[in-house]
ZABANU-285581 format. One record per residue (C-alpha): x, y, z; residue in one letter. Coordinates in steps of 0.5 Angstrom, whole numbers, padded with zeros to 4 digits, always signed. Example, Ala and Ser with C-alpha at 12.3 -4.5 7.8 and 13.67 -1.06 7.14 Angstrom:
REM ZABANU-285581
+0025-0009+0016a +0027-0002+0014s 
//
This chain:
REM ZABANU-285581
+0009+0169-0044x +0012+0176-0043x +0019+0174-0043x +0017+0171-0051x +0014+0177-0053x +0019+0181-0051x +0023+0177-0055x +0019+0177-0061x +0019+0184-0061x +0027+0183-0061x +0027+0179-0066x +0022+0177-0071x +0025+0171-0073x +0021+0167-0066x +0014+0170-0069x +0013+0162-0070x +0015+0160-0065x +0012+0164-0060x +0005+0164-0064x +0005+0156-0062x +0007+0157-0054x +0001+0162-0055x -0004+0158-0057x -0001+0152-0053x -0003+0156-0047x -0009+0157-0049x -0011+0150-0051x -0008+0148-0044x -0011+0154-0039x -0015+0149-0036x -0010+0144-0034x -0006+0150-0031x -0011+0153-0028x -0013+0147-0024x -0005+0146-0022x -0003+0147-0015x +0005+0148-0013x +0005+0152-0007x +0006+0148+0000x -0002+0150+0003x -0008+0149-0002x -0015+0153+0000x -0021+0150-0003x -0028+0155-0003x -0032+0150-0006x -0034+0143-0009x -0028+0139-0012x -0024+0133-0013x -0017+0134-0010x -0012+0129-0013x -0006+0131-0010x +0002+0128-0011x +0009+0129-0007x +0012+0134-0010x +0019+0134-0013x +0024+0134-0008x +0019+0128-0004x +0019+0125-0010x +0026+0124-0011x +0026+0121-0004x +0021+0116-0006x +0025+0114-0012x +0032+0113-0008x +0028+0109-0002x +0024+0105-0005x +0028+0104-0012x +0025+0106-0018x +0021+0100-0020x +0018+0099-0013x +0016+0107-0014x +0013+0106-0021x +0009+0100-0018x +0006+0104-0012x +0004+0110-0016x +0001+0108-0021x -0002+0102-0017x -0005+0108-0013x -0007+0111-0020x -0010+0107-0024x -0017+0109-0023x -0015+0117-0024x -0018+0117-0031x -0025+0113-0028x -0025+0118-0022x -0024+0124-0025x -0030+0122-0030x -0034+0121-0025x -0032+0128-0023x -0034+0130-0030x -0041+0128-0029x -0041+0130-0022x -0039+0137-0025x -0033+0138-0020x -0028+0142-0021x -0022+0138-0021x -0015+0141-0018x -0009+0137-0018x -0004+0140-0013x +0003+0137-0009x +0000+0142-0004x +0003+0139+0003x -0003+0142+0007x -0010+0144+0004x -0015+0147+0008x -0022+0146+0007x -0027+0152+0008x -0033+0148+0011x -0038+0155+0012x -0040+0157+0018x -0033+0159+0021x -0031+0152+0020x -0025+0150+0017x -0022+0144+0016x -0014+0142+0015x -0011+0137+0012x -0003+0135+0013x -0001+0131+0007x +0006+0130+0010x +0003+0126+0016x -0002+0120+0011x +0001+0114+0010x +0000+0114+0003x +0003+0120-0003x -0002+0119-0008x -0008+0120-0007x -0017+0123-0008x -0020+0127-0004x -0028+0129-0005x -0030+0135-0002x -0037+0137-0002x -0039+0145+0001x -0041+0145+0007x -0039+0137+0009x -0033+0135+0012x -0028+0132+0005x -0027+0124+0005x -0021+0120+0001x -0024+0116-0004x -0021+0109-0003x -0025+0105-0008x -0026+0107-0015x -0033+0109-0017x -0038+0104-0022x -0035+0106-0027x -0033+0100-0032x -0026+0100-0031x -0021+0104-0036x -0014+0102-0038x -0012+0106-0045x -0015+0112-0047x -0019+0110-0053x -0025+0109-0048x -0025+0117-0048x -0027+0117-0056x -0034+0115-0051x -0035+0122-0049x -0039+0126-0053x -0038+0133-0055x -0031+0132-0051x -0024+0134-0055x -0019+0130-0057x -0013+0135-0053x -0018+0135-0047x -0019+0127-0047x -0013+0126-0047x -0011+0132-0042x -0016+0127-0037x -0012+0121-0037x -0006+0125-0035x -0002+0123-0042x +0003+0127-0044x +0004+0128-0053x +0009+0123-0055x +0010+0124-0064x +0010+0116-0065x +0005+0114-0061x -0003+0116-0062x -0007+0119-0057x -0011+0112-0058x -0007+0108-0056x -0003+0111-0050x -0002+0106-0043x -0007+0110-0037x -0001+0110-0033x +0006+0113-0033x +0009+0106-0035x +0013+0105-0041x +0009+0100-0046x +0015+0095-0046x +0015+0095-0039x +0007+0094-0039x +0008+0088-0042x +0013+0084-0039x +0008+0086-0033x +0002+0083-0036x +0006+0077-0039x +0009+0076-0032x +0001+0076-0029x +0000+0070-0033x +0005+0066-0029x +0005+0069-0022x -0002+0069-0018x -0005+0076-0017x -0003+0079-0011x -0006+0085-0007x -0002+0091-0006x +0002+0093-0001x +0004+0100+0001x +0010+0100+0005x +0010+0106+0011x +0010+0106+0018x +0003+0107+0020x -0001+0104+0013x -0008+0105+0011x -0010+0101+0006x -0010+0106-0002x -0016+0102-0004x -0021+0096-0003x -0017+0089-0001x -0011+0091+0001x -0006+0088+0005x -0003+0092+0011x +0005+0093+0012x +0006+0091+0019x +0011+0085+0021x +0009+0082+0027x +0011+0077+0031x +0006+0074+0037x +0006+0069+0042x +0001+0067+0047x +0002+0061+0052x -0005+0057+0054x -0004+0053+0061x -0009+0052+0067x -0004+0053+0072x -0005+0059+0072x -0011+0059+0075x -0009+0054+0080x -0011+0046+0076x -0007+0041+0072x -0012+0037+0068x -0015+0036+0062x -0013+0041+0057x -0007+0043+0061x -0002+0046+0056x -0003+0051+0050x +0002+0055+0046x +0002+0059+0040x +0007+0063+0035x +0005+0068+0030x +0009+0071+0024x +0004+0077+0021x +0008+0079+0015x +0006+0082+0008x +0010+0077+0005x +0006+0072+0006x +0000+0073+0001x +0005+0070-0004x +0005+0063-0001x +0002+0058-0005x -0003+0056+0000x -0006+0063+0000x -0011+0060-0006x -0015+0056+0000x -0016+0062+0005x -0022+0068+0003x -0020+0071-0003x -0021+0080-0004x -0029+0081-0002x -0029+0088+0000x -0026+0094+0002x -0022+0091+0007x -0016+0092+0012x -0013+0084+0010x -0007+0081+0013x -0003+0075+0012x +0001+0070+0017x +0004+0063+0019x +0003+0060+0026x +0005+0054+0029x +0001+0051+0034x +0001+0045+0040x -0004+0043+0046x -0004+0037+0050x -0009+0034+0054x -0008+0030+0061x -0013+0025+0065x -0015+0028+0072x -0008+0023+0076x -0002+0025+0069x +0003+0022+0074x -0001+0015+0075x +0002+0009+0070x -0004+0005+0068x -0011+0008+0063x -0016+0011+0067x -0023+0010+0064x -0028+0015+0064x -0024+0020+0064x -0020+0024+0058x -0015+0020+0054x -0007+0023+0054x -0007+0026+0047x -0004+0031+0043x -0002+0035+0037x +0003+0040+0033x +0001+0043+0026x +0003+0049+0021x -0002+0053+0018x -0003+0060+0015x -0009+0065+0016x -0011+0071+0013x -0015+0076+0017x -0020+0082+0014x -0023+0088+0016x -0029+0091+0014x -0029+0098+0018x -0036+0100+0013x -0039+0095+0016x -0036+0093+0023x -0035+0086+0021x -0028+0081+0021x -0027+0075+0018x -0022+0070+0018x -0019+0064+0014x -0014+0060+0017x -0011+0052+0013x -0008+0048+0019x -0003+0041+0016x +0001+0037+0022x +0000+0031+0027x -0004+0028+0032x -0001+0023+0038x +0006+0021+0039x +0010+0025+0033x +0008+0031+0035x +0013+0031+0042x +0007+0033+0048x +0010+0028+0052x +0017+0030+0052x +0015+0038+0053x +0011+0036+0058x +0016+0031+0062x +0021+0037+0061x +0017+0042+0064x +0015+0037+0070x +0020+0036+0076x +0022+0029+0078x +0017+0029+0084x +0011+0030+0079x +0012+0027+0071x +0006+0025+0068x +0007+0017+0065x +0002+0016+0063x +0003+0018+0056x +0005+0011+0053x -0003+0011+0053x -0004+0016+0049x -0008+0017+0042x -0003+0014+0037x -0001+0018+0030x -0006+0021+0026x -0006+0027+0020x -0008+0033+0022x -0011+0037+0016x -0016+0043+0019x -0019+0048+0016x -0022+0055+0021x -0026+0061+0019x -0029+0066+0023x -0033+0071+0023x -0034+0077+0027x -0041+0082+0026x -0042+0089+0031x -0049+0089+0032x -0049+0095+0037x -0044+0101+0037x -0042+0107+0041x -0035+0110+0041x -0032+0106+0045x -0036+0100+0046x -0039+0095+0041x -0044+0089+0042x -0041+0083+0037x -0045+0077+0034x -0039+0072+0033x -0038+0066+0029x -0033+0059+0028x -0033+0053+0024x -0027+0048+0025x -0027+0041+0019x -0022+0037+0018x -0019+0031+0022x -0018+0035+0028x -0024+0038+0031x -0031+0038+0027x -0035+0045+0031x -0039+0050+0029x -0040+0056+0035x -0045+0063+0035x -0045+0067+0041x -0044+0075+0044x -0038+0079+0045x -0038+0085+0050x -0032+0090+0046x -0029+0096+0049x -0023+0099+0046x -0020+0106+0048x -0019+0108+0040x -0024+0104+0035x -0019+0101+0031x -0022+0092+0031x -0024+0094+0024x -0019+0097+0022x -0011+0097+0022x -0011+0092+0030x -0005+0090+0029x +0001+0094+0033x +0005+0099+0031x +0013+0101+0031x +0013+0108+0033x +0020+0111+0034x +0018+0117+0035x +0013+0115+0042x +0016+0116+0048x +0015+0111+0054x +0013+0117+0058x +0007+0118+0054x +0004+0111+0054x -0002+0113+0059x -0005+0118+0054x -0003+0114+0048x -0003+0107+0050x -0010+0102+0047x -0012+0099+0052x -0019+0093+0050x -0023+0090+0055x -0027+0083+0052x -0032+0079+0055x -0035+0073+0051x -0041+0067+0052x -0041+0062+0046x -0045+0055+0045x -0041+0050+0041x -0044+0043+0038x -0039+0038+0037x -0039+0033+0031x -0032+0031+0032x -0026+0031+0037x -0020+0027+0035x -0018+0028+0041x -0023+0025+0046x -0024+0020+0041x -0018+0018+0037x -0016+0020+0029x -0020+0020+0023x -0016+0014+0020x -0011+0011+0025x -0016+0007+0030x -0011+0003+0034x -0011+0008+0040x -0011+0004+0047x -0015+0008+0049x -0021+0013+0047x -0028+0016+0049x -0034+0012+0046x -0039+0017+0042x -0045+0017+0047x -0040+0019+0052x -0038+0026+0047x -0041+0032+0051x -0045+0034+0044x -0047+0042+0046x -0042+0046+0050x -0042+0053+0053x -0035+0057+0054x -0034+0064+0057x -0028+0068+0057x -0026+0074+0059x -0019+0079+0057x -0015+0085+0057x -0011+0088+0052x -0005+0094+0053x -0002+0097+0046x +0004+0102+0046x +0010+0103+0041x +0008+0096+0037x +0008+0092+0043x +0002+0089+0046x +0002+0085+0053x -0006+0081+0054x -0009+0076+0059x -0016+0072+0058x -0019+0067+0062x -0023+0061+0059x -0029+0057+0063x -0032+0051+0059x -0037+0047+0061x -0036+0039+0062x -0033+0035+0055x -0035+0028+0056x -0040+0025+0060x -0036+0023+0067x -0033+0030+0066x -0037+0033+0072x -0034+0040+0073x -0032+0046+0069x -0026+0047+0067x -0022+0053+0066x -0015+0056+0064x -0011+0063+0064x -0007+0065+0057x -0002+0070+0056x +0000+0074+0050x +0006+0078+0047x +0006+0081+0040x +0012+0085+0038x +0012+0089+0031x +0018+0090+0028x 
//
């Protein structure tokens, strides 16, 4: 201001000029005031923080993410600025907006508590800080009806016009009413082909791009990419019967919300930490004697099957809960290639013919959902209520039971998946490396086993347990370990489940084998 008033003085022709930069600083003094540039930010008392990357990140944003995939993120972060800081208006809390890159926060007493923006997943974002409490992110937006255009500021009494649209974050545009401005910083045509693009592409939930992600706001979609593999076979525990060979593979990637099948799964309920992906899966089940040609009865028929599926998992760290979802298409009996895997995995000595008797070519469509619900909690240690239920033509079952947890860092509800970390060293594994024990107890009641008593619709199986001979209430304990570290994640379970049928007079149990690999 000095610098205009000199040249006012100097020449009398800006006196006009100089008279509106005045009172535009005037106007604006709150705006200013409540601006912070500098890279360290001191707050004293209550307020509400809505801090940005400044300039130079910023441009860095734009250069790796693309300027549309940049505009998505941010005002996908920001949409809710106008509700937020409403909420603070009635709260009556000072509103700071800062590109700080750290801020301290004096809590009282000698306390004091230090924020690094730079080390956060996500550059936007709210911060709540009450004096003498610790501050919180806000992650959802507060029970305010939800605001889009800044016409509904006109419901603010007493509020000037300058003001409430100074709130929205808007800048003066001379063809363009203050009534009519979008809340966010797109350009009105690219609003609009956005909406109209809505309407023929299914809503999906925002995904933030960063190397350890949190999620901005409830029901949002995690950005690790991982595959993981785990291989089920009783010969690790020294047998070779019954269920006697499992294998798995997982493809965990954001991308995968978008498949047209995601409308089966659960949709957004919560504040959660959710995650998409792809499996393929194949068992087979062997009598006692594979290698004898004839049907043995009383015992359990040769069966196998192969399906695709999809699934979705949600965490819920509020609540200490997970739930999952998971759409399984595929084939029981001879298409599915249990023979022949299990033939080539065999040597001569031992191949198991006896797969011409096995349970013919039925459709698998099946649909799972689990839910898992800490009772009992103390860092480190959770007592778990869990849950299942499988319908379809393959397995018709529903299990409760309990779940010993310990984990050396508390993530299960939040962010479980691994995490590629570059900048980890190996030699930092036994100080940085999760590390989770389980030990589990379940019953189940069974409706139906496709594998014990044939397919739904194809009934000309040689062979098939009768329905009295299905055991209908069942037992299983498992126990596992699990190791984490530089997005690898090597784990090993055990299984023990009580008999199936009625001649099955002994427990029977497998080993499993898990590899996850982030990338």
């Amino acid at each position: 201001m000095r610098v205009e008033s000199s040249m006012m003085f100097r020449n009398y022709s800006f006196f006009p000029l100089c008279f509106f930069v005045f009172f535009s600083f005037i106007a604006c003094n709150k705006e200013v005031k409540d601006k912070t540039s500098s890279s360290e930010l001191v707050l004293y008392d209550s307020a509400i923080v809505f801090y940005y990357p400044d300039g130079k990140f910023e441009d860095s944003l734009k250069n790796a993410l693309g300027l549309e995939e940049f505009h998505h993120l941010r005002d996908s972060l920001t949409q809710f600025n106008f509700i937020w800081r409403k909420w603070a208006d009635s709260l009556r809390l000072k509103q700071i907006v800062t590109d700080a890159r750290l801020i301290e926060f004096k809590i009282g007493n000698g306390i004091a508590y230090t924020i690094k923006l730079t080390k956060l997943c996500q550059p936007w974002g709210i911060i709540l800080f009450y004096k003498n409490l610790y501050p919180e992110f806000i992650t959802h937006p507060p029970t305010f009806p939800p605001a889009v255009h800044t016409s509904e500021t006109q419901t603010l009494k007493q509020q000037s016009k300058k003001s409430a649209i100074s709130r929205t974050g808007i800048q003066n545009d001379d063809h363009l009413s203050s009534s009519k401005k979008p809340a966010d910083s797109l350009p009105f045509l690219k609003r609009l082909s956005a909406h109209i693009i809505q309407v023929f592409t299914p809503p999906k939930e925002f995904t933030y791009e960063g190397p350890s992600a949190s999620a901005a706001f409830h029901g949002k979609v995690l950005p690790q990419k991982v595959v993981s593999a785990f291989v089920d076979n009783d010969v690790f525990l020294g047998t070779d019967l019954w269920y006697t060979h499992g294998a798995n593979i997982t493809w965990i990637n954001p991308a995968w919300q978008s498949n047209p099948l995601t409308f089966l799964l659960h949709p957004v309920i919560g504040k959660s930490y959710d995650y998409y992906g792809l499996l393929i899966r194949q068992n087979f089940y062997t009598p006692v004697y594979n290698t004898y040609e004839e049907i043995q009865y009383n015992d359990r028929p040769f069966a196998s099957y192969f399906y695709l599926g999809q699934f979705k998992v949600s965490n819920f760290p509020s609540f200490r809960m997970k739930f999952s979802t998971e759409f399984d298409i595929g084939m029981l009996g001879p298409s599915s290639l249990g023979q022949e895997v299990q033939t080539f995995v065999h040597n001569s000595n031992k191949k198991p013919i006896g797969w011409k008797h096995q349970i013919h070519d039925d459709i698998v469509l099946q649909y799972q959902a689990e839910i898992e619900k800490s009772l009992f909690f103390v860092p480190g240690h959770d007592i778990t209520l869990e849950s299942s239920l499988q319908a379809g033509t393959l397995y018709d079952k529903l299990s409760a039971g309990f779940a010993y947890r310990f984990a050396r860092f508390d993530r299960r509800y939040t962010n479980d998946l691994p995490q590629r970390n570059k900048s980890v060293i190996w030699k930092d594994f036994f100080a940085g490396a999760q590390i989770e024990f389980f030990t589990k107890v379940e019953a189940t009641t069974v409706f139906y086993d496709a594998t014990l008593q044939g397919g739904m619709f194809n009934h000309s199986s040689p062979y098939t347990l009768r329905e009295k001979d299905v055991e209908r209430y069942l037992m299983m304990t498992s126990s596992g370990i699990t190791t984490m570290f530089k997005g690898i994640s090597l784990g090993a379970n055990v299984y023990l489940l009580s008999p199936e049928f009625a001649q099955q007079k002994r427990w029977h149990k497998w080993g499993r084998i898990i590899l996850s690999i982030a990338y």
